[in-house]
PAVEX-902228 format. One record per residue: residue number from 1; x, y, z of N, C-alpha, C in turn. Coordinates in steps of 0.02 Angstrom, whole numbers, plus 50000, padded with zeros to 5 digits. Layout:
  resi   n_xx   n_yy   n_zz  ca_xx  ca_yy  ca_zz   c_xx   c_yy   c_zz
   NUM      X      Y      Z      X      Y      Z      X      Y      Z
...
This chain:
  resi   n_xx   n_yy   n_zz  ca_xx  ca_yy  ca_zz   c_xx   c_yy   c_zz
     1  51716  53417  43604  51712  53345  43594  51674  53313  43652
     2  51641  53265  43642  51598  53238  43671  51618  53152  43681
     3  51639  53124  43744  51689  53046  43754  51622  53006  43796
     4  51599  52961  43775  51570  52910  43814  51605  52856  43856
     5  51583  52852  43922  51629  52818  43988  51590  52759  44000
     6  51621  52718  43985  51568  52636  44014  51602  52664  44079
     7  51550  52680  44115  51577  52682  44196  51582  52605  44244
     8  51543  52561  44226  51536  52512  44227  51579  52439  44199
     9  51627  52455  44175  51677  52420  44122  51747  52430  44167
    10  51760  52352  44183  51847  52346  44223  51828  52322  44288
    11  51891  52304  44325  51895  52275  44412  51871  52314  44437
    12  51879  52366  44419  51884  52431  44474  51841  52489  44474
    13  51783  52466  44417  51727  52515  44404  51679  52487  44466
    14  51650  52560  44492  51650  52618  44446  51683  52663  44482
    15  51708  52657  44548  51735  52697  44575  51801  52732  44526
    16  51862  52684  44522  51913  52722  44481  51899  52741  44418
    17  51827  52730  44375  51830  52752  44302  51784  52821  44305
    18  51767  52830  44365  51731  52900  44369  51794  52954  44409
    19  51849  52928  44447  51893  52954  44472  51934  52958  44397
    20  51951  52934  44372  51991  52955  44324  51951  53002  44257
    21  51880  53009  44262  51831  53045  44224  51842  53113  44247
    22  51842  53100  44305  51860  53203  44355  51892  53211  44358
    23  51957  53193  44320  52049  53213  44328  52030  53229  44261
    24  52001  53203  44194  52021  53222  44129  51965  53290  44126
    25  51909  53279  44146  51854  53346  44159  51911  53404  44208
    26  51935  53405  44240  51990  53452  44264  52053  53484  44209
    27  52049  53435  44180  52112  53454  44120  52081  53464  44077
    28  52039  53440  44041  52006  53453  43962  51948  53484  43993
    29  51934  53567  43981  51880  53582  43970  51829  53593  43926
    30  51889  53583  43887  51835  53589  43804  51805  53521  43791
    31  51794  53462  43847  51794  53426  43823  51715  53391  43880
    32  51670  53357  43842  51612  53330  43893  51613  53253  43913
    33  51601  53247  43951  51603  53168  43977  51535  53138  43974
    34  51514  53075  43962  51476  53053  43977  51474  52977  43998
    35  51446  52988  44069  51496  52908  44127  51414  52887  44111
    36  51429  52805  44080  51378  52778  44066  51362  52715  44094
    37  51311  52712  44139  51305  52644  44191  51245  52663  44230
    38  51248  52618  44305  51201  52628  44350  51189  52702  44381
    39  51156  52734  44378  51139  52813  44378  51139  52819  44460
    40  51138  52766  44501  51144  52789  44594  51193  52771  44587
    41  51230  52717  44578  51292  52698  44585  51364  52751  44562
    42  51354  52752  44501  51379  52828  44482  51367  52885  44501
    43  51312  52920  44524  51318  52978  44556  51353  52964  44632
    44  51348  52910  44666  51370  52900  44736  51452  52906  44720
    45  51474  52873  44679  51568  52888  44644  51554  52966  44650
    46  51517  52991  44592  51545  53077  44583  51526  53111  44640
    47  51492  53090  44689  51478  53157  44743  51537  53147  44777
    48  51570  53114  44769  51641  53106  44809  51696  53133  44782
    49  51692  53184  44744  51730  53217  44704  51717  53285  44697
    50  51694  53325  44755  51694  53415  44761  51621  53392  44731
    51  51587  53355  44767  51513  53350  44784  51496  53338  44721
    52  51509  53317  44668  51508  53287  44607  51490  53368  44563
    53  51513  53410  44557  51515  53490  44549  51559  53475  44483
    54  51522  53447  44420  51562  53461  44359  51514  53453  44298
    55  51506  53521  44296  51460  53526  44223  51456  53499  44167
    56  51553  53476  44170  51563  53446  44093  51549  53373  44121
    57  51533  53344  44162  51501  53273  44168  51448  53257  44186
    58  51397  53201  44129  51312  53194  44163  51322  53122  44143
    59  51304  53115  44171  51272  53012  44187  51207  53009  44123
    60  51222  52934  44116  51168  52922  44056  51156  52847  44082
    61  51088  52841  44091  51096  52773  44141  51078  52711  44095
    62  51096  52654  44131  51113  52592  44082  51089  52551  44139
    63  51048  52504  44120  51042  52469  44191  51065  52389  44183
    64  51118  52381  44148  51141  52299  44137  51229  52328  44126
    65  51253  52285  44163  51306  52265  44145  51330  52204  44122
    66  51399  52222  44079  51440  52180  44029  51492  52139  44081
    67  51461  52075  44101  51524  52062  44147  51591  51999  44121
    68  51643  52025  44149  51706  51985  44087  51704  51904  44070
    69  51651  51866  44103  51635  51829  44080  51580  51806  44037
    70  51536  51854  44029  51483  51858  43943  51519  51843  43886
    71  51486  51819  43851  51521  51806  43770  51506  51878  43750
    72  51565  51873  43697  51535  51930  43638  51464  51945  43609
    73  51456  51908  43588  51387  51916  43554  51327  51921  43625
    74  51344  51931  43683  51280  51943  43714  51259  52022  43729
    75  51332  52079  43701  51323  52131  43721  51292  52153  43658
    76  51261  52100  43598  51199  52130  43551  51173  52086  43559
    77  51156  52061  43590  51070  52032  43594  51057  52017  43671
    78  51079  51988  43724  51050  51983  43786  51066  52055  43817
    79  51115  52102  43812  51128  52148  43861  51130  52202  43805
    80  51071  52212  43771  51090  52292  43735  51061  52359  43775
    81  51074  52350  43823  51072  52405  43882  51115  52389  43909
    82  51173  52376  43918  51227  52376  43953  51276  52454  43960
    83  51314  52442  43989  51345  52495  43982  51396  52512  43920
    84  51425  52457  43918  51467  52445  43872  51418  52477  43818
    85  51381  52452  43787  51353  52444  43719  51316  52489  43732
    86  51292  52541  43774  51240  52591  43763  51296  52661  43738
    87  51368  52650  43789  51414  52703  43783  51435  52690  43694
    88  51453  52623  43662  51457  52621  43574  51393  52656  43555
    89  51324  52645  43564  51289  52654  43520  51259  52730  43555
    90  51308  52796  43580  51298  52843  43593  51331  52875  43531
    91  51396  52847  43525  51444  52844  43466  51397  52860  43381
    92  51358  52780  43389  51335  52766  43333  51289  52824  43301
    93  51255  52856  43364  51194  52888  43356  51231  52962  43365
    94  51273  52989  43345  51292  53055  43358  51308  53084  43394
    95  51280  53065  43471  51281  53057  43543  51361  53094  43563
    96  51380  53039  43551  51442  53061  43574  51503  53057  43505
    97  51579  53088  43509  51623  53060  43462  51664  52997  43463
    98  51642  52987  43528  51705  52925  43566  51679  52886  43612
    99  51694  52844  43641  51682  52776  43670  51755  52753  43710
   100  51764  52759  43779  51810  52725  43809  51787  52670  43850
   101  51799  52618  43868  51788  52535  43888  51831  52502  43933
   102  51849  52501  43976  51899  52455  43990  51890  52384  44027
   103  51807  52375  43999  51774  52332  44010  51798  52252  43973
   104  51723  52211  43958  51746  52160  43914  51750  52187  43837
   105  51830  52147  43832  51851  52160  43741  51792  52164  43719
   106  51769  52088  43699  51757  52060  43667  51680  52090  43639
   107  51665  52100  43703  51573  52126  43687  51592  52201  43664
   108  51637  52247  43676  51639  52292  43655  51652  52306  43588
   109  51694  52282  43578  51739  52270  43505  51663  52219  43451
   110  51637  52161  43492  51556  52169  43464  51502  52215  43435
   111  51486  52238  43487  51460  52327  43489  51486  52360  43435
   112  51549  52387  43437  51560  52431  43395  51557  52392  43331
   113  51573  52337  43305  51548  52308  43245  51504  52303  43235
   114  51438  52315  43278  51381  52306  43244  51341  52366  43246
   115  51357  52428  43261  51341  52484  43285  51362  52549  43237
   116  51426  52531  43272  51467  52573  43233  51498  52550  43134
   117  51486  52501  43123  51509  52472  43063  51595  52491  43043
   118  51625  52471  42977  51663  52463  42964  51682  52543  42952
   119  51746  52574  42943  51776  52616  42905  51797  52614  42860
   120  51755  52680  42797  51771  52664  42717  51782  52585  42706
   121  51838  52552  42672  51844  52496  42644  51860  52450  42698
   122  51887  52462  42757  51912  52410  42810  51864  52361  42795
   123  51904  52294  42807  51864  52217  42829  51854  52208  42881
   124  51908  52213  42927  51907  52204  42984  51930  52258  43041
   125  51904  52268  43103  51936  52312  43126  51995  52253  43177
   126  52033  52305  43200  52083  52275  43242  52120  52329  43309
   127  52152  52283  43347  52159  52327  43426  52234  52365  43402
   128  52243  52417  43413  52316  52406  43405  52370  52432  43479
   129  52400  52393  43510  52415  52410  43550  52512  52436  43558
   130  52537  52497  43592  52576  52497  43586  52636  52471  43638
   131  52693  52443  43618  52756  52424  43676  52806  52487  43671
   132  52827  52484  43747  52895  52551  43757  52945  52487  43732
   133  52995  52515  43704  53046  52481  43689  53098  52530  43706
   134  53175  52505  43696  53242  52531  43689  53242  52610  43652
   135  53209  52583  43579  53213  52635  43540  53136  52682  43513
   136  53104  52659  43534  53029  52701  43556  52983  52670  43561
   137  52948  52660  43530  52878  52627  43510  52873  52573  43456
   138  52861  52509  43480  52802  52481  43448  52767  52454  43433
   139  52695  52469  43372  52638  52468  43408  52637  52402  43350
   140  52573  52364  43403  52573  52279  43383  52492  52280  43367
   141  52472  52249  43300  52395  52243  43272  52388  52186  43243
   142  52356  52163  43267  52302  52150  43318  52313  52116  43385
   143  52278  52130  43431  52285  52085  43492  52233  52068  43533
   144  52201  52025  43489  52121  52027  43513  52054  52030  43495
   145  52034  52084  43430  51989  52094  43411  51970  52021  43363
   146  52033  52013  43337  52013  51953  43260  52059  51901  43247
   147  52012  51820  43278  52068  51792  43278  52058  51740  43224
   148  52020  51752  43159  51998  51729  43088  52025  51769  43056
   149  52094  51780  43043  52096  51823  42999  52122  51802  42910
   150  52103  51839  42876  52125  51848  42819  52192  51889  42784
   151  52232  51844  42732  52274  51911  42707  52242  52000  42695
   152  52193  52016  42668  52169  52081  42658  52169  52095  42741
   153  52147  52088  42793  52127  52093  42850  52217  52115  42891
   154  52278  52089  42877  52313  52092  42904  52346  52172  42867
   155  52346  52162  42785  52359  52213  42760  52325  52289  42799
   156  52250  52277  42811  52244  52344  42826  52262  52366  42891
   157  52284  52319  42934  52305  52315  42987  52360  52375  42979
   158  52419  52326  42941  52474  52382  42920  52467  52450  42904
   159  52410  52447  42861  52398  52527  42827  52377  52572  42884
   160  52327  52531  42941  52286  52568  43000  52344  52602  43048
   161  52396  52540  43062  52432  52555  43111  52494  52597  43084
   162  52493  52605  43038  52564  52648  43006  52528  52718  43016
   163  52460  52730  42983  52425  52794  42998  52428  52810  43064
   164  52402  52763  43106  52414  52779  43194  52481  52820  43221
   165  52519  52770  43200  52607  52802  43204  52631  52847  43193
   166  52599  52869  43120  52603  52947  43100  52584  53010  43124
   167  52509  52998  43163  52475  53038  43183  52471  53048  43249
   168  52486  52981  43294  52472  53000  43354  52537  52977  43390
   169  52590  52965  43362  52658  52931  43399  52722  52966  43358
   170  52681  53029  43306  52749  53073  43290  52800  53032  43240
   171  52775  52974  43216  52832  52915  43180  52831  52966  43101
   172  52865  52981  43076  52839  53001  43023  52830  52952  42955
   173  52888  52906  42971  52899  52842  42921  52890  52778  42962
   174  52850  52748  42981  52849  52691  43023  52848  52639  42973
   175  52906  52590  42999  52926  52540  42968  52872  52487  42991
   176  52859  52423  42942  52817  52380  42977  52845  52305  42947
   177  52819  52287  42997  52854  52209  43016  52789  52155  42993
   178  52789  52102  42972  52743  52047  42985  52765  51989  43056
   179  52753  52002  43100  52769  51922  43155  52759  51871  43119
   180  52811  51823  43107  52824  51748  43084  52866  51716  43134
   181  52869  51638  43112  52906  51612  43121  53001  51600  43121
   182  53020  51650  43095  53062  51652  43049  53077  51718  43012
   183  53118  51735  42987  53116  51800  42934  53112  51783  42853
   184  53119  51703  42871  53147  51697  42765  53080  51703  42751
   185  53063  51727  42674  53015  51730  42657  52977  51663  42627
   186  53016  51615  42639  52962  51534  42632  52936  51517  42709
   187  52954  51553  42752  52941  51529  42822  52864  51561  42831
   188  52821  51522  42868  52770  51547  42906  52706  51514  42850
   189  52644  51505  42869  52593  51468  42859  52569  51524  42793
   190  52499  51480  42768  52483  51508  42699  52470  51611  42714
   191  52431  51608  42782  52411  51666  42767  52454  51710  42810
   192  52513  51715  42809  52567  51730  42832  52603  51772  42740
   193  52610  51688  42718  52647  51705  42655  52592  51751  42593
   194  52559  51725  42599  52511  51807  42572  52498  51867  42589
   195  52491  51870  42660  52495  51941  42676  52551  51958  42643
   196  52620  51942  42660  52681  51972  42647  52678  52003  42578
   197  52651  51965  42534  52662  51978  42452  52592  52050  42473
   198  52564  52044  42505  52497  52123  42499  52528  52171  42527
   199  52578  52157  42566  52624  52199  42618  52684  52241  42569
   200  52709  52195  42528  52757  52223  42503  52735  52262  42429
   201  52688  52269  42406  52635  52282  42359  52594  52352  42367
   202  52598  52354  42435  52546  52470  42458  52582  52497  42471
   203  52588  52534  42436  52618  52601  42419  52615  52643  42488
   204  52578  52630  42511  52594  52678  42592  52616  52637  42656
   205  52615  52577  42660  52668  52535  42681  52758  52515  42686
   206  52787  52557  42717  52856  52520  42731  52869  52474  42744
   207  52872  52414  42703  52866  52360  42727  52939  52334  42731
   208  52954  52294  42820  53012  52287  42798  53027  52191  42808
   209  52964  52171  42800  52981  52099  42777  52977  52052  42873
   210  52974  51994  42855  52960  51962  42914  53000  51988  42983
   211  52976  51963  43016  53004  51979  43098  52996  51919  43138
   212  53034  51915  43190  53023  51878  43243  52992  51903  43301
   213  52972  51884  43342  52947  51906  43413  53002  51932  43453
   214  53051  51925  43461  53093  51963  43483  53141  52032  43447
   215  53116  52036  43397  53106  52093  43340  53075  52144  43379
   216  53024  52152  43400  52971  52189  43424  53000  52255  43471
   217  53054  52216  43511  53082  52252  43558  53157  52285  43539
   218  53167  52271  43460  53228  52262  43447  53236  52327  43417
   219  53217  52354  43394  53205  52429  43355  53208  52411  43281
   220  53165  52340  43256  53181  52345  43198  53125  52363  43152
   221  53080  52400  43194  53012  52429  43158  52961  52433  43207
   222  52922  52496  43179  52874  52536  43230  52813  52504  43213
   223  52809  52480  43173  52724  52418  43190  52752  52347  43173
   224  52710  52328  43202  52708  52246  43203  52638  52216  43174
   225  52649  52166  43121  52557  52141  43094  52568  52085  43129
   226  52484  52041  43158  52494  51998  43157  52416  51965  43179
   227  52372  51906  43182  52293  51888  43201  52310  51924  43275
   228  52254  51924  43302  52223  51943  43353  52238  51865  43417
   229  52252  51806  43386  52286  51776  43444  52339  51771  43476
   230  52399  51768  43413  52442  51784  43429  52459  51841  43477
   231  52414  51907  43444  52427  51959  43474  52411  51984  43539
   232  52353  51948  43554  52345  51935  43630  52414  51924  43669
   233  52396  51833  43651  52458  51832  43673  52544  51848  43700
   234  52545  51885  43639  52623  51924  43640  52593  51980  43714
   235  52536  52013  43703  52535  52065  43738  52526  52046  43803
   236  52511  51997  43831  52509  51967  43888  52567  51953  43926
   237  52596  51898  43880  52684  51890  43889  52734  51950  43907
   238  52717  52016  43873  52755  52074  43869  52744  52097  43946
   239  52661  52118  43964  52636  52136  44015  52680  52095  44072
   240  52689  52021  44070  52704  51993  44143  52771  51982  44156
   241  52805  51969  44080  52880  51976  44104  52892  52052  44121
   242  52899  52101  44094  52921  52151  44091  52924  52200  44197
   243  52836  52173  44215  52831  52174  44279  52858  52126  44335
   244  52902  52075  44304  52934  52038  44336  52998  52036  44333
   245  53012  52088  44275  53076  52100  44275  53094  52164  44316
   246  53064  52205  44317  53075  52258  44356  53061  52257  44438
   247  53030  52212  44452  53006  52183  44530  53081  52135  44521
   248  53135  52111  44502  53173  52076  44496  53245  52127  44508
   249  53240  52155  44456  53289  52230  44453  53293  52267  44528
   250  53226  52272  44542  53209  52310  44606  53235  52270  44673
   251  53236  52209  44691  53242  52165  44727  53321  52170  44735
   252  53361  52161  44689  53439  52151  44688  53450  52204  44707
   253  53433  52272  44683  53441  52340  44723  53443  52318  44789
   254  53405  52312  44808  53373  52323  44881  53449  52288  44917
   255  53451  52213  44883  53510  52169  44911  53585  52204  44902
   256  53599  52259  44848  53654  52276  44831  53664  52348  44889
   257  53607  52382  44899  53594  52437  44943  53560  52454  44997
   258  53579  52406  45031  53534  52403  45086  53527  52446  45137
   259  53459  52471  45149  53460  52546  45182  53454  52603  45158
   260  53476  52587  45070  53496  52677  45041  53454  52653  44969
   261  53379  52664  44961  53341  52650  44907  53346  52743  44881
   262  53387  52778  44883  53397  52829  44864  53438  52820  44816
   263  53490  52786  44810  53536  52772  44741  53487  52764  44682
   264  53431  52704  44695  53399  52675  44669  53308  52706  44655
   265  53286  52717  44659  53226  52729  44674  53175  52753  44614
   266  53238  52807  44606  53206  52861  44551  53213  52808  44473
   267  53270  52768  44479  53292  52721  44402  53232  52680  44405
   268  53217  52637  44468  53138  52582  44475  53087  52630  44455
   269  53072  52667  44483  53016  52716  44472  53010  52731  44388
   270  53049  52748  44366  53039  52768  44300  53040  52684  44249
   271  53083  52643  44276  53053  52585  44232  52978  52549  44232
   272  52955  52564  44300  52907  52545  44293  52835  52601  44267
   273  52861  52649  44258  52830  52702  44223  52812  52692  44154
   274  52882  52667  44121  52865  52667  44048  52833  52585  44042
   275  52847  52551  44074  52818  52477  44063  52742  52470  44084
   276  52717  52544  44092  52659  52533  44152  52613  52529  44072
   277  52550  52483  44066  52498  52519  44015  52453  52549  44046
   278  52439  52588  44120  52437  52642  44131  52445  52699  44096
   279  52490  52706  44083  52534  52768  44051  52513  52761  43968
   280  52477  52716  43945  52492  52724  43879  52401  52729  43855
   281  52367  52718  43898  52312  52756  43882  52236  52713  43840
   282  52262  52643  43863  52212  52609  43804  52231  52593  43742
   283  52220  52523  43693  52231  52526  43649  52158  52559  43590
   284  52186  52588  43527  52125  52621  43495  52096  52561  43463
   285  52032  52552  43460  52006  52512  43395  52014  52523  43332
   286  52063  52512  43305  52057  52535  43220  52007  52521  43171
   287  51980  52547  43101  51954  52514  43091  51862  52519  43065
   288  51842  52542  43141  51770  52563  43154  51754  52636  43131
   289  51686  52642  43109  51680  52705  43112  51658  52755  43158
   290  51705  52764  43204  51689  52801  43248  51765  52775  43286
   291  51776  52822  43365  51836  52817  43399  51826  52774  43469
   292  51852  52722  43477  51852  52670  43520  51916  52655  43551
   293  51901  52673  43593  51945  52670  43641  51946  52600  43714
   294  52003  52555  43695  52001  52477  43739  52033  52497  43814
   295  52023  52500  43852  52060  52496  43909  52077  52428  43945
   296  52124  52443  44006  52135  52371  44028  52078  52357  44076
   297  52084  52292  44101  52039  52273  44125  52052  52294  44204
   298  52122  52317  44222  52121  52325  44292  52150  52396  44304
   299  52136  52442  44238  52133  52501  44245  52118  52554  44306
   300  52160  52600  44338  52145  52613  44392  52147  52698  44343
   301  52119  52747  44418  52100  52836  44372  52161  52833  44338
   302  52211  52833  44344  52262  52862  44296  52270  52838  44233
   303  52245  52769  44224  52220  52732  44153  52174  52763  44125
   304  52127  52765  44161  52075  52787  44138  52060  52882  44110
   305  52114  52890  44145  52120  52986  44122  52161  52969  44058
   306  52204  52915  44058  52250  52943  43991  52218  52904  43928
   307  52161  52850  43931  52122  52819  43906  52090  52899  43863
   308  52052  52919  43899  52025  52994  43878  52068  53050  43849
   309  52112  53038  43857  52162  53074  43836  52184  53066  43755
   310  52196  53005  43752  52217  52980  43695  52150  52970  43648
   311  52074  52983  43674  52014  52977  43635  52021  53044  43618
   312  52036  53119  43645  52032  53177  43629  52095  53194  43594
   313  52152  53148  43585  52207  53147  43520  52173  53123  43446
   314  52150  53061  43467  52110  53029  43406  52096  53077  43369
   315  52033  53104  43404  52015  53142  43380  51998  53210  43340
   316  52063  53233  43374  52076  53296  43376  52115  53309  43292
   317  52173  53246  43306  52213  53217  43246  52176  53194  43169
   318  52098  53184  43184  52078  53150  43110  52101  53097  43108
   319  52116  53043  43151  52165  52989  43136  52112  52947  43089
   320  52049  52938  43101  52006  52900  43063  51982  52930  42981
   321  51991  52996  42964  51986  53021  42904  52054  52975  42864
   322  52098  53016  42900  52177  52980  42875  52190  52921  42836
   323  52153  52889  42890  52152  52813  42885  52109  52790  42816
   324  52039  52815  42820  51983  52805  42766  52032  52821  42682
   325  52070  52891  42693  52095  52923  42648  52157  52872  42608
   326  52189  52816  42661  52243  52777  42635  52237  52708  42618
   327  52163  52680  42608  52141  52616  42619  52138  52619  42533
């Protein structure tokens, strides 16, 4: 398999997205990299890494970057040499199988819509990102990519992210939720109350009827539908309480044990493990034809290795045949 690296994409490129490129080239050998950006700038990152001595990685140079304040639409028409959009349209062109980013959404998730095109029947593609919860996983679509959406658009959401669940999160039956206002089924705006009736209607959908936002965390289903603003949103909210709750947790320790972070240490450590989206590797683009992979924007190597990680699951899994096969 062959993964394209906006080396150039995030706070912290390019140094940590080429450091986390030579941790997954260490572990995946069956697997080729290609770190796509400024060709001195990037080789000066990899010689700092056992003199940049890795066969399975070659630079493909790009001489514009996507920076997080460009609109969408400039990474197809003012910056189609960017990094961002040269690493999609490596994708497009055979080049490569995959595309990781943890650059700007927006131009990326651009890119691959205009590059990469739709999958089989999809309308829309969408981000899907997953939450650790109590009782495992789950994963929330859209959060970002689409914030026009349509009833058909939310439906395939469901169908995308139930396939995800199946294939790459071990769910074998993932239940799915719509985010509303409310759970009764008169509650929530027109295209709320239509999705629901398309929701409860596919046959490969568990649908188990509205949800609330505090549902999510509740174990009352392994996907969540919902536009791409909302879903931002939620995922933002999740991101800052969750790290403020555990910097909170951690703090009272300290006051309850003072001197002895040995009682404590290993319990902080692991909460902030599973709350980390570090650890969870990027959300996938659903959707597109081809494997897209979102990272965060302040992605450091260990994001960025499991970013790659989860592009060589994608993949490996057929998750996008799957998907084409249930639409």
């Amino acid at each position: 398999m062959r993964i394209a690296v906006d080396a150039m994409g995030g706070d912290r490129a390019p140094g940590e997205v080429v450091a986390g490129t030579v941790l997954a080239a260490r572990e995946f050998t069956d697997t080729e990299f290609l770190l796509v950006g400024d060709e001195t700038s990037v080789k000066e990152e990899l010689d700092q890494h056992d003199g940049g001595a890795f066969p399975s990685i070659s630079i493909v140079h790009a001489e514009q970057v996507l920076s997080m304040d460009d609109a969408p639409i400039v990474a197809v028409r003012a910056k189609r040499n960017s990094s961002a959009t040269v690493s999609v349209k490596l994708v497009a062109e055979g080049k490569a199988e995959a595309v990781v980013s943890a650059g700007n959404t927006g131009g990326t998730v651009a890119a691959a819509a205009v590059f990469l095109k739709s999958l089989g029947g999809i309308k829309r593609s969408g981000i899907a990102a997953t939450f650790p919860t109590r009782f495992g996983t789950t994963t929330v679509i859209d959060v970002g990519a689409n914030i026009h959406c349509r009833p058909i658009h939310l439906l395939h959401y469901g169908v995308m992210a139930t396939i995800y669940a199946q294939q790459m999160l071990d769910i074998e039956n993932p239940r799915v939720g719509l985010l509303n206002i409310g759970a009764e089924d008169r509650k929530g705006n027109e295209l709320v109350r239509e999705t629901r009736e398309l929701l409860e209607g596919h046959p490969r959908v568990d649908f188990v009827g509205n949800i609330e936002g505090y549902d999510i965390h509740r174990g009352v289903c392994e996907v969540a539908v919902c536009e791409g603003f909302l879903g931002n949103v939620i995922l933002k909210i999740a991101e800052g309480l969750s790290a403020s709750l555990v910097d909170d947790v951690e703090e009272r320790l300290k006051k309850a044990f003072p001197g002895d972070t040995d009682k404590y240490a290993g319990v902080v450590h692991e909460l902030r493990r599973r709350n980390d989206a570090a650890e969870y590797g990027g959300a996938p683009l659903l959707g597109v034809d081809g494997i897209c992979i979102i990272g965060h924007g302040s992605s450091d190597a260990r994001a960025i290795y499991n970013a790659l990680r989860v592009a060589r699951g994608f993949g490996g899994k057929h998750v996008n045949e799957h998907i084409a096969e249930a639409v």
